[in-house]
N, C-alpha and C positions, 0 to 999 in steps of 0.2 A: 515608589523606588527610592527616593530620597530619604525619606524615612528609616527606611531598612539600609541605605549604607550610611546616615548618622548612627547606628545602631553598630554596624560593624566599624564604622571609623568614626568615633564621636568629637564632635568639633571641639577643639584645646585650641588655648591661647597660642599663636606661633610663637612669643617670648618666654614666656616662662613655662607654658604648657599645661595649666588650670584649666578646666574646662570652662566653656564659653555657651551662648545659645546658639550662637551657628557658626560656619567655616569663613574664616579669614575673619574672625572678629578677633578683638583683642580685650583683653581683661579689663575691670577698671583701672585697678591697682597699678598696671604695667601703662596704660594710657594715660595716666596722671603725673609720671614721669616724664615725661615730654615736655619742653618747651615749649608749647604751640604760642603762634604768633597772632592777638588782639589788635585791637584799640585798645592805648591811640599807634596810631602806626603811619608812614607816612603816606598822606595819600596816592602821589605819584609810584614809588617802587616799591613803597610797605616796608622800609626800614623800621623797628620796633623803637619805640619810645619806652621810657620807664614806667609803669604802670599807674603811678601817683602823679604825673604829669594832665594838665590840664591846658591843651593846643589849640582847645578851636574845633569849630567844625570841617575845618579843611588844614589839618598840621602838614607841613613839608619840613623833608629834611635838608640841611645847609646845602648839600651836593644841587640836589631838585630846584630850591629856594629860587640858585644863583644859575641854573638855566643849564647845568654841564654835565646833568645825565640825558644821555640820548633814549631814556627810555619813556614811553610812553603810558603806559599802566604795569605794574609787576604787583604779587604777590606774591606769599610762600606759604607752607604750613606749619613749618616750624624751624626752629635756630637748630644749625647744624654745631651737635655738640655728640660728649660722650655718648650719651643714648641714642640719640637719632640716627648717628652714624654706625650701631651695631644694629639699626635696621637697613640705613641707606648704600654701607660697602657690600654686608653680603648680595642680597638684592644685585645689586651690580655687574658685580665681579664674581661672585660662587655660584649662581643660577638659583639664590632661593625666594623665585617668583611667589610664591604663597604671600609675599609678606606687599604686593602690589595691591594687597586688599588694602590694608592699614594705611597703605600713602597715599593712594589716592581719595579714598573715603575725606585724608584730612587734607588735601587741594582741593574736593568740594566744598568744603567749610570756608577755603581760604578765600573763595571767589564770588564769596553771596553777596559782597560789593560789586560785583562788577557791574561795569557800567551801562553795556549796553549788549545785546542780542549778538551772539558770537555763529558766524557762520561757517567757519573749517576749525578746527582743531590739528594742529599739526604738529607732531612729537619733532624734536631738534634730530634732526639726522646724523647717523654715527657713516663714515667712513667704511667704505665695503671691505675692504681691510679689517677694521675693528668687528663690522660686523661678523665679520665672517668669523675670525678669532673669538670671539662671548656669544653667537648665537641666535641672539635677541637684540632688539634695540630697548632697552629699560623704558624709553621715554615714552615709545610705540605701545609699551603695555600698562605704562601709569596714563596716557590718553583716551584710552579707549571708555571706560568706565566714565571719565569728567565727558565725552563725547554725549556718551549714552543720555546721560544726565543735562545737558544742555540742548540736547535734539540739534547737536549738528555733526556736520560729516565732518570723517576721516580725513586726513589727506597726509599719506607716508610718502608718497615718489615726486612732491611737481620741484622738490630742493633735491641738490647733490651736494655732497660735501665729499672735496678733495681731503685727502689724509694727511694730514700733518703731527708730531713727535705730543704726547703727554702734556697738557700743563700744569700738569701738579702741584707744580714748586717754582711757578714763574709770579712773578708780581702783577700787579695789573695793567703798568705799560706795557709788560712783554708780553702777558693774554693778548692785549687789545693786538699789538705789533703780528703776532702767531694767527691769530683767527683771520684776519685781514684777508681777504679774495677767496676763502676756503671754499662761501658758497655761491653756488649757479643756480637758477632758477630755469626750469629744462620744460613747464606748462605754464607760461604765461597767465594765460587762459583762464586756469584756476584760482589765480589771486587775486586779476583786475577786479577791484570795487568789493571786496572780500573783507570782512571785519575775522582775521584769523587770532586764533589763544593758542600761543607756543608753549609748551609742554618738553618739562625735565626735570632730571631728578632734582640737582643742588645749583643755587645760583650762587658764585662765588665771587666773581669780581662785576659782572654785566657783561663782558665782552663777548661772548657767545651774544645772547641777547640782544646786543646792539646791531653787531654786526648783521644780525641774520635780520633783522629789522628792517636795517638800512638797504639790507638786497631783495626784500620783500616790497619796501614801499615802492622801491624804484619799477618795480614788476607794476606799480597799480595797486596796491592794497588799500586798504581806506585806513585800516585800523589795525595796528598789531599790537597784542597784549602776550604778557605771560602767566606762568604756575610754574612753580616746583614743589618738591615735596620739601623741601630745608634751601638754607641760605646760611650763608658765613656773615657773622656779623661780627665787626671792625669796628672802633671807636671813629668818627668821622665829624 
């Protein structure tokens, strides 16, 4: 069966649209394009270093260094730039899920550091509001796949997130200020003693991140780490 509808629909690149050897693969050509995020990078939230840099077996970035990131392990898969973002808005915002093959594929790459046996994966929750308006939750279907791949559970409902206005164009005092209470934790149950991998598209300032962090430990988690597919990087 498979067969026959690569025959009737033969897998193309979803960027440029060359054919490929299977569905949701992407070309080389159009893959090479991308900034993906290496070594050296930092070890704590994977800020990218210069590639000619030479840090150590353990580089941190200034932020990490000096103790005033609240975050506990991050990653990403690539710098959020021109390219990334003509796969990461539509994606998003126009419904063109096909392209959750390519992101997440490169969030498993980004996470072959990790450090330790992840046992929930749990995409960042969108606002039933938001939800309702886009459909999907993006993060709920770049999870699934890094789930599959680490043999652990799901877990979409044990967080709520209250809805509150865009932050598109806010700084990251005013992230941190905006996300602040947004989320509840509604199964306790599922977190206590839980080493969870938070799951989303783009990490832009941390604040999402932190925050849902900070309201997961309190639940009992042991360990909460992230993925996204891109990150914003900032001179720091």
């Amino acid at each position: 069966m498979l067969r026959i509808l690569d025959f009737i629909f033969p897998p193309i690149c979803p960027v440029c649209g060359v054919p490929v050897t299977g569905h949701g693969m992407m070309c080389p050509e159009c893959w090479a394009t991308f900034h993906w995020i290496g070594n050296p990078r930092c070890a704590v939230c994977g800020y990218p270093f210069a590639a000619d840099l030479d840090l150590g077996p353990r580089p941190m970035c200034p932020v990490c260094a000096a103790g005033k990131n609240e975050l506990e392990w991050m990653r990403s898969a690539c710098v959020y730039d021109d390219v990334s973002r003509n796969i990461m808005l539509p994606f998003k915002h126009a419904g063109r899920i096909k392209y959750r093959h390519i992101m997440s594929r490169g969030m498993i790459s980004a996470i072959a550091d990790i450090p330790g046996a992840v046992d929930v994966v749990m995409p960042v929750p969108l606002a039933w509001r938001r939800l309702f308006h886009r459909g999907y939750n993006q993060a709920t279907l770049l999870g699934r796949p890094i789930a599959a791949h680490l043999g652990a559970k799901m877990d979409v409902d044990s967080v709520r997130r209250r809805y509150r206005p865009d932050m598109g164009h806010k700084s990251a005092r005013e992230r941190a200020e905006n996300i602040r209470g947004v989320f509840s934790v509604i199964h306790p149950e599922r977190i206590s003693g839980k080493t969870i991998l938070l799951v989303d598209d783009v990490f832009t300032s941390g604040a999402t991140f932190s925050e849902l962090r900070r309201v997961l430990m309190r639940a009992g988690a042991a360990h909460v780490w992230g993925v996204t597919f891109c990150r914003v990087v900032r001179a720091i």
